[in-house]
C-alpha positions in Angstrom: 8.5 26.2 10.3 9.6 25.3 13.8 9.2 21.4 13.3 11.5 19.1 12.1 11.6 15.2 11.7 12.9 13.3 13.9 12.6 9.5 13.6 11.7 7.8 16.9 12.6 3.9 17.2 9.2 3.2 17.3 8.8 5.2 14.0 11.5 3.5 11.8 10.2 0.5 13.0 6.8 1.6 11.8 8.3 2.6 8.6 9.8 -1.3 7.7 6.3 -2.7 9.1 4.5 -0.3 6.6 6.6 -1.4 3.7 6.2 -5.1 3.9 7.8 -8.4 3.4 10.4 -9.1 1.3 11.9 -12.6 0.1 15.2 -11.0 -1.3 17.2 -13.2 0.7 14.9 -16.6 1.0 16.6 -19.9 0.6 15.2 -20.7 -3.4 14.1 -24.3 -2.6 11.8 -23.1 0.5 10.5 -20.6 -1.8 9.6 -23.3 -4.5 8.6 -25.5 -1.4 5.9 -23.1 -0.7 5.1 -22.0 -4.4 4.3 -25.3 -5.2 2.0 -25.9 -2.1 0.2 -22.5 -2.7 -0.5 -24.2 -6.0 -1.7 -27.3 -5.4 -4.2 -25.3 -2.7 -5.5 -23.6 -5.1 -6.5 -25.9 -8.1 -9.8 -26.9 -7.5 -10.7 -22.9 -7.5 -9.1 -22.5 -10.6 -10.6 -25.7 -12.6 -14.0 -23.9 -11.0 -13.0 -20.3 -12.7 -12.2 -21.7 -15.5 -15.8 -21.0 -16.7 -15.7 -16.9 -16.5 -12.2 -16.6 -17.7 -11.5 -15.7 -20.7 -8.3 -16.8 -22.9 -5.9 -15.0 -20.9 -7.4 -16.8 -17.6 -7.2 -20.0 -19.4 -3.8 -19.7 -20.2 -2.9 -18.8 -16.4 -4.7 -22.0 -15.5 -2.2 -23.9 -17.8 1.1 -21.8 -16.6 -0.3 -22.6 -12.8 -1.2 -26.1 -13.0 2.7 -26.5 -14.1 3.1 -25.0 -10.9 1.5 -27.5 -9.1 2.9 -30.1 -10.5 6.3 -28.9 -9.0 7.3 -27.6 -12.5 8.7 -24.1 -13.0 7.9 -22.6 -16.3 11.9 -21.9 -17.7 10.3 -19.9 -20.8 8.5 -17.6 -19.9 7.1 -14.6 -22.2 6.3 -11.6 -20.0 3.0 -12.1 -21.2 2.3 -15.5 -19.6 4.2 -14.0 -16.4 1.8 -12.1 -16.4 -0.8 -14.5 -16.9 0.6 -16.9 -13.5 1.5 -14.1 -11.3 -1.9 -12.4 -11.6 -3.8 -15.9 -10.8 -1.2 -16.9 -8.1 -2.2 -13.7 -6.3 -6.0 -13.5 -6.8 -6.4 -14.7 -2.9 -3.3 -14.9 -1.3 -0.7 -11.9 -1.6 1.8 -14.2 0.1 1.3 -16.9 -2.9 2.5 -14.6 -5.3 5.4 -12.3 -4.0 7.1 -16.0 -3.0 6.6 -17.1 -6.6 7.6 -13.8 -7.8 10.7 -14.0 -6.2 11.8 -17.5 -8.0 10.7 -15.9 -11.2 12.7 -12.6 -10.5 16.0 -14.5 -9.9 14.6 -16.5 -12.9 14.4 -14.0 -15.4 15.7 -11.1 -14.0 14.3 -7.7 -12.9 13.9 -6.0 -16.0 11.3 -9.0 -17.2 9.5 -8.4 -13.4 9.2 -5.1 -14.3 7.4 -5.7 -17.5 5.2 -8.2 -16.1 4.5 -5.7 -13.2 2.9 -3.4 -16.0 1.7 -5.9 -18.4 -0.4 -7.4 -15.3 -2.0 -3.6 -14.8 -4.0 -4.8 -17.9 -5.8 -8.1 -16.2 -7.8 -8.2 -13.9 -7.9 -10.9 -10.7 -10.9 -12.2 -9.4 -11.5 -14.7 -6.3 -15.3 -15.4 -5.7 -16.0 -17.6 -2.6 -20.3 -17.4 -1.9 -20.1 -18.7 1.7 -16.6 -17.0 3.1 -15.4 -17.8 5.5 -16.2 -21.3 4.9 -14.7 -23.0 1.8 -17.5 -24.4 -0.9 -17.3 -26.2 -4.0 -18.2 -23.2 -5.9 -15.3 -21.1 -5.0 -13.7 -19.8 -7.7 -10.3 -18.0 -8.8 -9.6 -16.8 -12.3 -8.3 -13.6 -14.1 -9.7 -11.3 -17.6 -8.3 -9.1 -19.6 -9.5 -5.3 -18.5 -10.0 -2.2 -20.9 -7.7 0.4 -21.1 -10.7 2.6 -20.4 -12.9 0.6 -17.8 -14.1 2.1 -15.0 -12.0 0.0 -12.2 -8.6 -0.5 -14.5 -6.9 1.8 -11.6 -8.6 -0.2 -8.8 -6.6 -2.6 -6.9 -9.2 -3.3 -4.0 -10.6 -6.3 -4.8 -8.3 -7.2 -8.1 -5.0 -7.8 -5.7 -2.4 -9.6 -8.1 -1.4 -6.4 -10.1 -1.0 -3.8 -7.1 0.7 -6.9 -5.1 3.6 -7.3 -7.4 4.1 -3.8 -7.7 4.1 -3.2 -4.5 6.3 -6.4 -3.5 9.0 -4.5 -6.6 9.3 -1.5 -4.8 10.4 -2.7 -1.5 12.9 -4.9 -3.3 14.1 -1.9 -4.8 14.8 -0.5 -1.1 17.0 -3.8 -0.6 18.7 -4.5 -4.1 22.2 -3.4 -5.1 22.5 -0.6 -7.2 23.4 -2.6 -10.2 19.7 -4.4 -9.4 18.5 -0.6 -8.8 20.0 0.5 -12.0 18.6 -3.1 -14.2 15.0 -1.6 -13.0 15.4 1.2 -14.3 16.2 0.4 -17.4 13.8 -2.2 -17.7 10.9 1.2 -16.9 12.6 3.3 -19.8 12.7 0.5 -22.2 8.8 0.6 -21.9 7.5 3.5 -20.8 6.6 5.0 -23.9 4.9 2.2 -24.9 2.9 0.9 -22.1 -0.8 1.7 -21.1 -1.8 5.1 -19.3 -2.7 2.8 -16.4 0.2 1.2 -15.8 2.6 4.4 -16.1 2.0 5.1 -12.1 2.7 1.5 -10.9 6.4 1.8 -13.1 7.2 4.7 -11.5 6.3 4.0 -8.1 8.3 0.1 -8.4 11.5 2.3 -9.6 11.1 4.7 -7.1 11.6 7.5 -9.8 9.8 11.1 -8.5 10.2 12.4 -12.1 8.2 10.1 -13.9 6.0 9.6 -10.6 5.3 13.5 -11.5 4.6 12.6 -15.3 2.1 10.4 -14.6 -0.1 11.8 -11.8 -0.1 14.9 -14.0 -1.2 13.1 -17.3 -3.6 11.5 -15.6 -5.1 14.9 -14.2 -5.0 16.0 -17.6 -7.1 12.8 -18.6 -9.9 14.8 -16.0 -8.7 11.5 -13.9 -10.9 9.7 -15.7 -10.8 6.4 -15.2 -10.9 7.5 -11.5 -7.1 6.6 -10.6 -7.9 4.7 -7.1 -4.5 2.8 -6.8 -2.2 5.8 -8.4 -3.5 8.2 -5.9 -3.4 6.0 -2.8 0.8 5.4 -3.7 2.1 8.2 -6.5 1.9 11.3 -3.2 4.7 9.1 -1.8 7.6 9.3 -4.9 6.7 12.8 -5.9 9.0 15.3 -4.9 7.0 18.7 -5.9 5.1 19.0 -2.1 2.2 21.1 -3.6 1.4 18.2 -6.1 1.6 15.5 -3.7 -0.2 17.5 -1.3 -2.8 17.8 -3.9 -3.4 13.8 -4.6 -3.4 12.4 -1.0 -7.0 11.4 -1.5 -6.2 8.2 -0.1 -5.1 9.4 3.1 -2.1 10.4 5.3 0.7 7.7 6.3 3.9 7.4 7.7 5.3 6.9 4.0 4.3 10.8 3.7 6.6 11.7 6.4 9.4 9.6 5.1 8.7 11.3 2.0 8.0 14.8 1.8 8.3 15.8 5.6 7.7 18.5 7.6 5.2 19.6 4.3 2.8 16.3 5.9 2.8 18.3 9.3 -0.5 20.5 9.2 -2.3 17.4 6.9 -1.6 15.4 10.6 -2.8 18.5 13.1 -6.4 18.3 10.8 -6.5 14.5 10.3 -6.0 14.5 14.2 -8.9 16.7 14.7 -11.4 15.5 12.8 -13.9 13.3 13.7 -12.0 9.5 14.1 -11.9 6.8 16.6 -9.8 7.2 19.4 -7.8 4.4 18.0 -7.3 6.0 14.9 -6.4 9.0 16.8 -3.7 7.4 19.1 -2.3 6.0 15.8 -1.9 9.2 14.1 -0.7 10.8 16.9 1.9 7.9 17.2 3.4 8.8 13.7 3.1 12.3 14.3 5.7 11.9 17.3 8.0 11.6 14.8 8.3 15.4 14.2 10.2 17.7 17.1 9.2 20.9 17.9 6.9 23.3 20.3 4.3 22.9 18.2 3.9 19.1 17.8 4.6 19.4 21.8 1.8 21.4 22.3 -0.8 19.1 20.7 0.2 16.4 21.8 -0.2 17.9 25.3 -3.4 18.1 25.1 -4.1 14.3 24.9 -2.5 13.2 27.9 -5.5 12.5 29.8 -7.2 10.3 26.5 -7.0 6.4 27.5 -6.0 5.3 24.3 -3.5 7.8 23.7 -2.2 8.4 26.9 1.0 6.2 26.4 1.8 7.9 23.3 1.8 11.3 25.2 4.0 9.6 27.7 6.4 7.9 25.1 7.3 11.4 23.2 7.7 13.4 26.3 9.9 10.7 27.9 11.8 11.1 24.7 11.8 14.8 24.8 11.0 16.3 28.1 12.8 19.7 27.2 9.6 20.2 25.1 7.4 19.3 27.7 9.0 21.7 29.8 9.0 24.5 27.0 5.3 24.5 26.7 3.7 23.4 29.7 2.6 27.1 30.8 0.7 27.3 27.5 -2.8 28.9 27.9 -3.9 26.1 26.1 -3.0 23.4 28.8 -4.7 25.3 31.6 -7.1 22.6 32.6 -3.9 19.9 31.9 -1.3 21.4 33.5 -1.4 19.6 37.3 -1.4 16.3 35.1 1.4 17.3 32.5 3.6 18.6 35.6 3.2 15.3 37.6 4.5 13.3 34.3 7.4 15.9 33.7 8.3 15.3 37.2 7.8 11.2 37.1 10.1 11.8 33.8 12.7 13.7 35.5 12.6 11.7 38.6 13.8 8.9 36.0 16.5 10.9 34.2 17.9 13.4 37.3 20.7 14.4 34.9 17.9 16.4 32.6 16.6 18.3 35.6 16.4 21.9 34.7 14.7 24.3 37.4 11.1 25.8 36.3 12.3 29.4 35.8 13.8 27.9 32.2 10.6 26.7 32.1 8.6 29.5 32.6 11.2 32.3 30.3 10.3 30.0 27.2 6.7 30.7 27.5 7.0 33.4 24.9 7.5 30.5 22.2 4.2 29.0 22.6 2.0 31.5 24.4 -0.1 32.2 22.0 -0.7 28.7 20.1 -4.1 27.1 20.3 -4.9 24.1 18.7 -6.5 26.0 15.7 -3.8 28.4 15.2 -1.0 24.9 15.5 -1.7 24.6 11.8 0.0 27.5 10.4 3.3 27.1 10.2 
């Protein structure tokens, strides 16, 4: 294949965005600070759930309430972490990674990781009748869910489990590798042991591509039954083996899939560009797809110079890379752009005179792209 990756500024910047927040170096007593505020916010929606949870609901009402009250629990089972992490995040994601935190530095990381896949087994709930406004009959609480119920992969409305998980792996990125190396052991100490369900969440936390491969295959060979909603969405990014994580990206393409399997992510872009989105969607794609280099990237992305919303993209990659501008320009496929694409690649040269080149290297690279429609851009 002709393409490679090549990050832009705005495309690593894109990649920390897309990962999230992370509290690794937060001063502990603002942390608490806020803990203890999310708390005491939160009270009179728990005292309301109180009357659909269950026992391990009612015990997270207890473990929070200490909470409130300014009190960190010192002993704490990973059962009852748990218990208060998945109610501290049933509305707020924010509520529970700053909490999580304290507890992490608390315990340590191989107790987080337990609780991460001990949580995979409750399941959060936050009912408010007339959202946006706040009611008296709001209500936050958490259950127990069955290894085998139909949403025990499904993050979408049950936050808390998928939260901490998530908020695990992108300390990972930023721990030491003594922290890196306490996570893992923490995953092999239980991974045998745990639930199905929470197999994909360990592996994706510990950033481990062999046991991310274990687990997306174990579940195909359960017929993906439960339907794995949260496993599918994050799994693609750890696994290694392109054709597998090809296979699972059900939940969509994202800059993660470049970071992760590359150039491979490149044809899944050209159809996802294609298809039938908003121009906004559109202009976003085609802003992480300027983070590959190469005639064939060039080319398409030609050919949206003259949309409004994606204009400035257009603009952005060829400023960045005018020698590809210049390389496919005489395309067949840019007859009806070409007046426009020329005035840009002169604006851009006009701006960096020390990349002029005259048109006849222009013109003798023709061969390279002659033949390339937008159809044919997708084989490699």
């Amino acid at each position: 294949m002709t393409e490679e990756v090549r990050w832009t500024k705005a495309g690593k910047a894109a990649l920390e965005t897309d990962y999230g927040r992370i509290h690794y170096d937060a001063d502990a007593a603002d942390l608490k600070k806020r803990a203890v505020a999310a708390a005491k916010a939160s009270k009179a929606e728990w005292k309301t759930g109180l009357k659909k949870a269950d026992h391990e609901g009612k015990r997270a009402v207890e473990l929070a309430n200490q909470v409130a009250q300014g009190k960190l629990p010192k002993k704490l089972s990973v059962d009852d972490g748990a218990r208060l992490l998945s109610l501290m995040g049933t509305s707020e994601s924010e509520h529970l990674e700053v909490l999580g935190e304290l507890l992490i530095r608390e315990h340590g990381l191989a107790w987080a990781v337990a609780v991460a896949a001990r949580m995979w087994s409750h399941r959060s709930e936050y009912s408010h009748p007339k959202w946006p406004k706040k009611s008296k009959t709001d209500a936050m609480y958490i259950t127990a869910i069955e290894d085998d119920d139909d949403h025990v992969h499904d993050a979408s409305c049950s936050y808390s489990k998928a939260t901490f998980t998530e908020y695990l792996h992108r300390r990972w990125r930023k721990s030491t590798a003594a922290e890196r190396a306490e996570m893992k052991k923490g995953v092999s100490a239980i991974w045998s042991d745990v639930t199905p369900h929470a197999r994909p969440a360990l592996a994706y936390l510990s950033h481990d591509p062999k046991r991310a491969k274990q687990s997306a295959e174990e579940l195909l060979h359960a017929g993906e039954s439960p339907w794995p909603f949260w496993a599918w969405d994050h799994l693609p990014m750890m696994i290694e083996d392109v054709e597998l994580a090809l296979s699972l990206l059900k939940g969509g393409i994202s800059i993660q899939c470049i970071a992760s399997i590359g150039t491979a992510i490149w044809e899944s872009y050209v159809d996802a560009i294609g298809g039938r989105i908003s121009s906004d969607s559109r202009a976003r794609l085609l802003g992480e797809f300027s983070n590959f280099y190469g005639p064939k990237t060039a080319l398409l992305l030609a050919e949206y110079q003259d949309n409004k919303e994606c204009a400035q993209v257009v603009r952005d990659y060829f400023t960045l890379y005018p020698e590809l501008l210049e390389r496919v320009i005489d395309d067949p496929e840019l007859k009806y752009h070409r007046d426009d694409l020329q005035k840009m690649l002169d604006g851009i040269r006009a701006d960096k005179p020390d990349q002029d080149r005259p048109r006849s290297s222009r013109t003798s690279s023709r061969s390279d792209t002659a033949s390339s429609r937008r159809t044919s851009a997708r084989t490699s």
